[in-house]
C-alpha distance (Angstrom), angle and dihedral (degrees) to the residues before:
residue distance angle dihedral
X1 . . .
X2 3.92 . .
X3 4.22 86.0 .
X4 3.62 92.4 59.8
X5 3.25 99.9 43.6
X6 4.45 89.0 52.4
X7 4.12 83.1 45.1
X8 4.09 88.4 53.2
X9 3.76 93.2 44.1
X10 3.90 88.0 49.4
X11 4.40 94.7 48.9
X12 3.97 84.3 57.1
X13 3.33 94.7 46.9
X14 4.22 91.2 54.4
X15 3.46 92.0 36.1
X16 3.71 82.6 55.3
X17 3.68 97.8 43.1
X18 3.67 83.5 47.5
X19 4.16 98.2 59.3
X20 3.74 86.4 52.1
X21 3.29 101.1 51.5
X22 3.75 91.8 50.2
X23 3.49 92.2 53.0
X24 3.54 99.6 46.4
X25 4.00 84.7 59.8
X26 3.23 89.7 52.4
X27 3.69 92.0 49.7
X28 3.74 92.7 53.2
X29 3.84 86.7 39.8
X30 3.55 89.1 66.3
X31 3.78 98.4 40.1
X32 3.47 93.9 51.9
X33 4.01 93.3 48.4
X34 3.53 84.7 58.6
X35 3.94 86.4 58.8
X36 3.38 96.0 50.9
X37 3.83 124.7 -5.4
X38 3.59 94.9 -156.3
X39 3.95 92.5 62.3
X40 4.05 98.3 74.2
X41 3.84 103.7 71.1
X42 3.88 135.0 -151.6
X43 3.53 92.5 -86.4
X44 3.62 132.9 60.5
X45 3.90 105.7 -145.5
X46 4.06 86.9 49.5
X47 3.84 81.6 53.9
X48 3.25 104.0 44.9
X49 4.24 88.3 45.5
X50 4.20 89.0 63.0
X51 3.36 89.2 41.6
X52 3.67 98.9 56.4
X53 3.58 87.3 36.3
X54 4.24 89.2 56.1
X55 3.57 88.0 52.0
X56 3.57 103.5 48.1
X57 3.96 86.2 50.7
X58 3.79 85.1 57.5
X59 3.77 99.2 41.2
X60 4.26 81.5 50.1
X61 3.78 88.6 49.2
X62 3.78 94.0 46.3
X63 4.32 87.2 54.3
X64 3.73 88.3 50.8
């Protein structure tokens, strides 16, 4: 019983972790449209893949 209830508290916390980290692309999304309009494409997973890749750039540059 005490297992599952350790496994529950983990799912919220990813599903958790998982709402944040789609809004924080969005976020940046949206600040970087403002930049340049041109840089969110058509599609959203081809946006969200160069945003995620802009952030872990900065995250790496942050570390360095």
């Amino acid at each position: 019983m005490e297992e599952s209830k350790i496994y529950m508290e983990l799912m919220k916390n990813v599903e958790k972790n998982k709402y944040k980290l789609i809004k924080r692309l969005i976020e940046k999304a949206e600040d970087l449209s403002k930049i340049n309009p041109e840089y969110v494409p058509f599609y959203a997973s081809e946006c969200f893949v160069k945003v995620s890749n802009v952030m872990l750039e900065e995250a790496k540059n942050k570390k360095e």
